[in-house]
C-alpha positions, 0 to 999 in steps of 0.5 A: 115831153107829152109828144116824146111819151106818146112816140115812146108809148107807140114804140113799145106797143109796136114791139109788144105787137111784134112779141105777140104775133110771135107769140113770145107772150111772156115778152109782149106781155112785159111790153104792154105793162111797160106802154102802160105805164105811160097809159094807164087809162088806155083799156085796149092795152089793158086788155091785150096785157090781159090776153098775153099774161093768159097765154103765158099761163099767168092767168091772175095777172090777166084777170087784173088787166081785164079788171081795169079795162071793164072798169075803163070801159064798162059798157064793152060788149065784146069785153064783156063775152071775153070776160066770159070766156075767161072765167068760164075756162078758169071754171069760175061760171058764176062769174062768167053768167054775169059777164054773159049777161052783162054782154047780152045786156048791152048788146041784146041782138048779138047771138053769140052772147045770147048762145054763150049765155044759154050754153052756160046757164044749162051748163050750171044746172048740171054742177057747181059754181065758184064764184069769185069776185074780181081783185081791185086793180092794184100795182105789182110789188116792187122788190124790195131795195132798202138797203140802198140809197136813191143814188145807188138805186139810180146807177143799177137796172133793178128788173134784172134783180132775182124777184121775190121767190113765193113762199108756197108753189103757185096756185093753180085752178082747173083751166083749158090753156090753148098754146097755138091756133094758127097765126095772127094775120091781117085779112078783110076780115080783119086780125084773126087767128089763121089756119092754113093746111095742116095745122097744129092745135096744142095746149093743156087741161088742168083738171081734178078730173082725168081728162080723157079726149080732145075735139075740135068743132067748126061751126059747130060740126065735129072734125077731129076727136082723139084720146089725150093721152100725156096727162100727169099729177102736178105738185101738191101745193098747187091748188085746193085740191089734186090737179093733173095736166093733159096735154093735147097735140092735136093735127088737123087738116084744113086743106079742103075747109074752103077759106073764110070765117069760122067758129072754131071750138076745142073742147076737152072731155073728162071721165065724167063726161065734163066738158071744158071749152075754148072758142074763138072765131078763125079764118081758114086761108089757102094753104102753103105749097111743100115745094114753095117752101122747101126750107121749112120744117112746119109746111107739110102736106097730106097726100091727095088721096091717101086714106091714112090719118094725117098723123100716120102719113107724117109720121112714116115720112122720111126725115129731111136730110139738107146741107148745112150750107145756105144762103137767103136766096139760093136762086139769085135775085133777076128782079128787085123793087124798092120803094120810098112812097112819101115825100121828095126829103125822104127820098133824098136822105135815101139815096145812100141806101140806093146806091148801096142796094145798087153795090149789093145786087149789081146784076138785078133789074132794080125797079124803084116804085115812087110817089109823083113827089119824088118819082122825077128825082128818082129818074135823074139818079142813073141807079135804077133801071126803071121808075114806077109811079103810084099815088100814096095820098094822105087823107085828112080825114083819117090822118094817114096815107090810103090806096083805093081798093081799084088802085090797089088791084091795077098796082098789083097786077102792073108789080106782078109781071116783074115777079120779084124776088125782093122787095124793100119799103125804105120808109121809116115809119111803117105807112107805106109798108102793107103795099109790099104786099102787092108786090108778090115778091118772095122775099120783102125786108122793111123797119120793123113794126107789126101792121102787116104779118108777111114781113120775110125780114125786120129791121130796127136801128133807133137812136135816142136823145136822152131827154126828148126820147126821139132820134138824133141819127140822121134819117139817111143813115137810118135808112142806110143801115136797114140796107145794110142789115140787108147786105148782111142777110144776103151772105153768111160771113162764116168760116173755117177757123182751124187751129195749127198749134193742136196736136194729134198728140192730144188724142192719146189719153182716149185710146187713140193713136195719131194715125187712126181715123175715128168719128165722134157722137156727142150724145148730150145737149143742154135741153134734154128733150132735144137729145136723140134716143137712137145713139145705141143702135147707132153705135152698133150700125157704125161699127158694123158698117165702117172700120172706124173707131168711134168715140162716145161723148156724152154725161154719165146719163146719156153717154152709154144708154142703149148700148148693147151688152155686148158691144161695151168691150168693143176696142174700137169704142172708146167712151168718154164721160164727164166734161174734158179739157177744152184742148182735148175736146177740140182735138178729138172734134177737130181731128174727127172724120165725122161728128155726128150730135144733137142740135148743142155748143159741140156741133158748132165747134166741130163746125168751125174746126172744118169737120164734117157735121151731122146734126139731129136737129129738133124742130122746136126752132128752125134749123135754118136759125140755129144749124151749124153753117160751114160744113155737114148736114141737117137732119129734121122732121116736117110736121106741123108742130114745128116751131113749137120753142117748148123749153122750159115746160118740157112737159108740154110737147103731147107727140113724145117730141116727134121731131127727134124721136122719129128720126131714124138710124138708118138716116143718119147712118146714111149722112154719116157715111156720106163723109166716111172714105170708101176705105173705111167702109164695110 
């Protein structure tokens, strides 16, 4: 049971891993807590719990990690500055002194400590401290389940019942949240927060005192000050004292920061010329090619040469218009390369994999990349058109598999020739998985895990035996179904599903006879901030434009905002409030020239039914993720905050949501009219 709890321990830390470089921090946070309770003496966990609660705002749950880790590890230098950092962004600086003086102590020649602790002490001489101790390391309560028997209890999934709603708002103190800073990635300089280009700094001041600007220091030099704007009160209860929260937003350009390692700082000045810091060291890589990436709404480049500010040249961009249709690799696959690097039985459980890869890419040069133990087996298959060979050995020493950094670079360049459009490690344990990244394929799909952050594509299929917790699925069908998810990603299944029994009949309540041609704006969308300010004047240029009756679908407050005055009489508008019979909605979506619509359920219907789609996508997630797939276009905006998933704090954009706003009439006129007949034009 010992070996079962440490393989479900390294489980769930693989997935907590996974969480925060995704940064899902509330998810990789209930992770950690999760692994902990199989560890709770393991204060490397404890301190990574500590970082996710911090970026998911719940900074006293982090405080109580970092509690037990210093308790665990009480002579942690770097423990000791984080610890620092953390109080001294909480605006506790007595406590954070001490924790600046304990990393000093223990590690006397370090600099950094030593200029945090100078930095602080000048600091403390100009205001006043509020210190505080840190709480006893004591577990959260449990809800409360009296009520039921030990029998009941065992039958239910108590985390999915509603937690204990707190009596008084929660509190909050004076703080500087830093919400994204590049992506984790692995480099020799090992797992750092790494900007490439045109980068997105956000996050948020919570403060007594207005805050007025931003910078952002590397290596102590300014580049980048601007006016914060987006600031308002939060909610009385929230604090001792009347707090307000600023937003920033910040886009900078590190296109001509040559690549390495840096300081960077953010910093936020208030009305009194307070400033409140958050520091981390950083690396700066080569930024991503536009054309590279032709798909994605985050890689965007500042024009060599022009003058104007990054935001100015982005913002005046036009909007990306692309097919709904689309496809993992639109330009085929020449070359693949799969590799199984470890043991002659691993390659034997793999050969149904092999054979299913060899069904799915008929045409493709498929290259298999093998150890000496399994490459002369690999060569008898008759499934692949080329064996390579390459030593993976164990090291008994380390307890894992190595690669030389000589043997590294001849593999490398003897995989490039091939330029590879796919590449996939069969191994299921993760070792073998970092060398896809010699491969320089443009699409590299393994089981997933989070030792390398180049990863196109994931997969995980586990089995469990109830009692020993391990796998009880065969290792070949394992290995099978990370093909198969494969397969599955090479081919939208998607299509047209129409419905035969609906009638035109139907459209009649709405002012619409069976013979007229319409179109139909659904103007609404579960998450407001996603929603399209321009339907209005939209409206106006379509009936201006074509001789289409439009009809306007949308709640009481959104379906008729912006309309013109004089247009609300119009015959050929008809507008619809309120939520409709489900038959009458899939008929108007149905029988419609033309949706156009924010990224909603309605889009996805219209989709379905076959109807030509345009949607106004917001970039808080990838269109190519959530657009509708069998008919229409996608309109979206390229800029660097893209990906931002904002849902619940809808406050906390700091660019006026951009990435819808900025779209402009006449674009999605223009896509609308693409599907409009040359008869109903004007």
């Amino acid at each position: 049971m010992i070996q079962a709890s440490k393989k479900l321990f390294r489980y769930l830390v693989s997935r907590a891993d996974a969480a925060r470089d995704e940064r899902r921090f509330g998810d990789a946070a209930a992770l950690y807590e999760e692994a902990l309770r199989l560890n709770p003496s393991n204060a490397a966990i404890h301190i990574q719990c500590g970082h996710m609660h911090k970026e998911a705002g719940q900074r006293a749950q982090a405080e109580l990690h970092y509690a037990e880790a210093w308790r665990l590890t009480p002579a942690d230098a770097d423990l000791a500055l984080q610890l620092g950092h953390f109080y001294k962004s909480d605006g506790r600086l007595e406590r954070a002194r001490r924790s600046y003086r304990r990393a000093v102590d223990l590690a006397p020649d370090w600099a950094v400590a030593r200029e945090e602790l100078a930095a602080l002490e000048a600091a403390i001489q100009r205001g006043v401290s509020d210190e505080r101790e840190l709480p006893a390391m004591v577990p959260a309560p449990a809800p409360a389940f009296s009520h039921l028997s030990a029998e009941q209890i065992g039958r239910l999934v108590p985390p999915l019942a509603p937690a204990p709603r707190p009596l008084a708002p929660e509190s909050l103190s004076e703080a500087l949240v830093v919400r994204r800073l590049g992506r984790p990635e692995a480099g020799f300089w090992g797992r750092l927060s790494t900007l490439r280009g045109v980068e997105a700094i956000r996050g948020c001041a919570i403060s007594e005192v207005a805050v007025t600007h931003v910078e952002v220091l590397l290596n102590g030099l300014r580049i980048h000050r601007a006016r914060i704007s987006e600031g308002h009160a939060l909610p009385e209860g929230t604090g001792p004292r009347p707090l307000g929260k600023y937003v920033f937003n910040e886009w900078v350009d590190f296109s001509d920061v040559p690549p390495g390692v840096y300081t960077l700082e953010i910093q936020v000045v208030d009305v009194i010329e307070g400033r409140r810091t958050h520091k981390e060291r950083i690396a700066v890589a080569e930024p991503p090619l536009e054309e590279d990436w032709p798909d994605s709404d985050f890689v965007v480049r500042a024009a060599p040469g022009d003058i104007r500010p990054v935001e100015e040249q982005i913002r005046t961009r036009p909007s990306m218009v692309r097919s709904a249709r689309r496809q993992l690799l639109p330009q085929g696959i020449r070359n693949a390369l799969v590799m199984r690097m470890d043991q002659l039985g691993d390659l034997i459980a793999s050969i149904p994999a092999i054979r299913r890869l060899r069904e799915l890419m008929p045409d493709a040069n498929l290259v298999g990349l093998f150890t000496p133990a399994n490459a002369d087996l690999a060569a008898t298959l008759g499934l692949l058109d080329e064996v390579i060979v390459a030593d993976f050995p164990d090291d008994r020493a380390e307890r894992r598999r190595v690669m030389s950094l000589d043997a590294q670079e001849e593999l490398r360049a003897r995989l490039s020739s091939y330029e590879f459009d796919v590449a996939i490690d069969l191994g299921q344990s993760g070792t073998s998985r970092p060398l896809l990244h010699l491969t320089g394929a443009k699409f590299t799909h393994a089981t997933a895990g989070s030792e390398w952050s180049t990863l196109s594509s994931e997969f995980v299929s586990n089995t469990h035996d109830r009692w020993t917790l391990h796998d009880c699925t065969p290792h070949s069908t394992k290995v099978l179904a990370l093909v198969e998810s494969f397969g599955a990603l090479l081919n939208s299944r998607t299509s047209v599903i129409r419905r035969s029994e609906l009638s035109r009949t139907r459209l009649a309540p709405y002012g619409l006879a069976a013979e007229d041609r319409f179109l139909v704006i659904h103007t609404g969308a579960r998450i407001r901030f996603s929603q399209w300010p321009g339907y209005g004047a939209l409206v106006q240029a379509l009936l201006r434009r074509t001789s289409l009756h439009i009809v306007l679908i949308g709640d009481d407050s959104t379906v008729e905002a912006g309309l013109a005055a004089e247009i609300s009489g119009e015959p050929r508008l008809h507008v619809v409030h309120g939520r409709l019979p489900f038959d009458d909605f899939d008929a108007l979506l149905s029988f419609a020239t033309v949706v156009i619509g924010n990224d909603s359920g309605p889009k996805h219907l219209a989709s379905l039914r076959g109807t030509p789609t345009v949607t106004l996508f917001s970039a808080r997630i990838n269109w190519t993720e959530w657009a509708q797939e069998n008919v229409g276009t996608v309109i979206s905006r390229k800029l660097p905050c893209a990906g931002c998933a904002i849902l619940h704090n809808a406050d906390e954009c700091g660019r006026g949501y951009a990435c819808v706003t900025d779209i402009k009439v006449e674009e999605v006129v223009d896509a609308a009219l693409a599907y409009v007949q040359p008869e109903d034009r004007r």
